[in-house]
C-alpha positions in Angstrom: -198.2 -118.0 -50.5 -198.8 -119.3 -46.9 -200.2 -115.8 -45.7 -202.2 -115.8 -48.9 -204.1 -118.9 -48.6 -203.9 -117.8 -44.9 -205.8 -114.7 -45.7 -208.4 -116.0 -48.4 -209.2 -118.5 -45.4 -209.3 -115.8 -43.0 -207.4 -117.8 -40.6 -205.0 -116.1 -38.3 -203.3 -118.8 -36.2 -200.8 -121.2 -36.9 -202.4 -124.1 -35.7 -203.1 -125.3 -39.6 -199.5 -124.0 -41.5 -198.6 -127.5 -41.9 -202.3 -128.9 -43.4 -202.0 -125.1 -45.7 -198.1 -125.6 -46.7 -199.4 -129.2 -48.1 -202.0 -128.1 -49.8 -199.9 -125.1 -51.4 -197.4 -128.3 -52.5 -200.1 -130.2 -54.0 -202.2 -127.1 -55.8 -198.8 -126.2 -57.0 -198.3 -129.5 -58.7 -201.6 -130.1 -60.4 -201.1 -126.4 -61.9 -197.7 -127.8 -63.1 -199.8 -130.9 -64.8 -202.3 -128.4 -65.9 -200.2 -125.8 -67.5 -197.6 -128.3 -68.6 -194.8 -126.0 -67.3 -193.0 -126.0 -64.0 -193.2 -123.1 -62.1 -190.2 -122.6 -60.1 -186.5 -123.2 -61.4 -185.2 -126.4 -60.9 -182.7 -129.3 -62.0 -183.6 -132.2 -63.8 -181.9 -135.2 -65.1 -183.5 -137.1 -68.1 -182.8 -140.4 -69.4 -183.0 -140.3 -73.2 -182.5 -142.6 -76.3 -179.4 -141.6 -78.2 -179.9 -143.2 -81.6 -179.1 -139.8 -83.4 -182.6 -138.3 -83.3 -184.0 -135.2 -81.9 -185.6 -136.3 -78.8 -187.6 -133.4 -76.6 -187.0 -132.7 -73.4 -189.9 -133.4 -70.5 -189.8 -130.8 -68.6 -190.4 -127.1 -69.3 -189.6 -124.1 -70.3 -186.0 -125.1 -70.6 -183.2 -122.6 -69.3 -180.6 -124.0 -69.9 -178.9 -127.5 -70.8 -175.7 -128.5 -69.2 -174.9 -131.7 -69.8 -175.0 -135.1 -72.2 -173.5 -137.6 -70.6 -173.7 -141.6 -70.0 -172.6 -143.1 -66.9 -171.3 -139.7 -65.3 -168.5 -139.4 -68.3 -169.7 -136.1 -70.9 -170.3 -137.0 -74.5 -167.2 -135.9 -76.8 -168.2 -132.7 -78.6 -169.7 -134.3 -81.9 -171.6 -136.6 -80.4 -174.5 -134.5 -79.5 -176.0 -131.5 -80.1 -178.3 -129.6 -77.9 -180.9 -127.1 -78.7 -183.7 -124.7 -76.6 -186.4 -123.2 -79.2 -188.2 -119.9 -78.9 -191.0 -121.7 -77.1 -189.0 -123.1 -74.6 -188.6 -127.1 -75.7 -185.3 -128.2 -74.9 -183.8 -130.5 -77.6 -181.1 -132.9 -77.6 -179.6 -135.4 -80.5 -176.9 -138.1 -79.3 -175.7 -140.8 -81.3 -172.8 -143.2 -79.3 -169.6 -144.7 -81.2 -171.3 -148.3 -80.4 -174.8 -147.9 -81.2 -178.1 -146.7 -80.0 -178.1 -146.4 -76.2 -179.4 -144.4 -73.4 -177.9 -141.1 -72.2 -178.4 -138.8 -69.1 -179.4 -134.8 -70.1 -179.1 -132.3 -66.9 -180.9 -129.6 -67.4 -182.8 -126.5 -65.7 -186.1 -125.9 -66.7 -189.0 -123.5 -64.4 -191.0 -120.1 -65.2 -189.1 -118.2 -62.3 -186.6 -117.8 -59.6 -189.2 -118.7 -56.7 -193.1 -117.9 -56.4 -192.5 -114.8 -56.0 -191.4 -114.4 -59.9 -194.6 -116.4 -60.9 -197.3 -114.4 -62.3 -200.6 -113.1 -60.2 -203.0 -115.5 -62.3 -201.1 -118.6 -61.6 -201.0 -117.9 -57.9 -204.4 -116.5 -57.5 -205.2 -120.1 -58.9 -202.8 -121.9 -56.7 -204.4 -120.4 -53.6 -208.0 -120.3 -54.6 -207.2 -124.2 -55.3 -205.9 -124.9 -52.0 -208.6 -123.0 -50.2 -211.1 -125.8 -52.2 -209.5 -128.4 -50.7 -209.3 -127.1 -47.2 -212.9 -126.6 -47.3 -213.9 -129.8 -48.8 -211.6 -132.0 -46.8 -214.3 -134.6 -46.1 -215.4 -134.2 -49.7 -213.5 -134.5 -53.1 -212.2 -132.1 -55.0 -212.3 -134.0 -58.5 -211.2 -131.5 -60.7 -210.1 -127.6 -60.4 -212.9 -125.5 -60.2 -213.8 -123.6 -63.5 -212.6 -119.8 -61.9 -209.2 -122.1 -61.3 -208.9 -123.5 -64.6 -209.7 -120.0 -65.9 -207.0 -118.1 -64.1 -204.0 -121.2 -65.5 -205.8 -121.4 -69.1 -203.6 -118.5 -70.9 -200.2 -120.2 -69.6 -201.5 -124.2 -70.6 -198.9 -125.2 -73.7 -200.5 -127.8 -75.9 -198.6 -130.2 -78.0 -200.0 -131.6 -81.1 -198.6 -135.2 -81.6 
């Protein structure tokens, strides 16, 4: 994404790569907020209430959950069930022996593999973003500009409370 941005800046040294690779980081992560999805694959570790309820996972989409657990030790099967729905939520019930109590859930969660596996419009926006705030650095760059908000719009997932 560096010789993106690189190019949409028309900049051909490398004087700036460390100003563009944090500006990459941070567009990256307000698309994440944006969208409500991570982009790249990655672990997580959640802290959740196990009081026998379904309890949604934070992050998204879910790949794949791999562990229920409280202080390091797995949850004997029974305990807890586990659960990824067509839209990607990742699910998880838990109910310890003693009583309601907090659990650890490991899980992956991500759109892709690596950028590379993220679609165009997401990128495009990425870039387009990080170019604003390379331009504006004396300025502020309150919220993404509408052609970025366009480009991320079809990928946002809403939750109804």
């Amino acid at each position: 994404m560096l010789a993106d941005l690189k190019a949409w800046l028309r900049i051909g040294s490398d004087d700036e790569d460390g100003v563009l690779e944090r500006l990459i980081a941070s567009a990256t992560g307000l698309c994440e907020q944006f969208i409500g999805q991570w982009l790249v694959v990655r672990e997580a570790a959640e802290t959740i209430v196990a009081d026998g309820n379904w309890q949604r996972l934070a992050a998204r989409p879910v790949l794949a959950i791999s562990a229920v657990e409280v202080e390091g030790v797995a949850l004997a099967p029974g305990a807890c069930a586990i659960d990824i729905d067509a839209s990607g939520d990742g699910w998880v019930r838990a109910r310890l022996v003693d009583g309601p109590g907090q659990v650890t859930v490991r899980y992956q969660a991500g759109m892709a593999a690596d950028m590379d596996g993220v679609p165009d419009a997401i990128r495009q926006g990425i870039v387009r973003l990080a170019a604003e705030h390379f331009v504006a650095r004396d300025g502020e760059v309150a919220t993404p500009p509408a052609v970025v908000s366009a480009l991320w719009r079809p990928f946002k997932r809403m939750r109804l409370a």
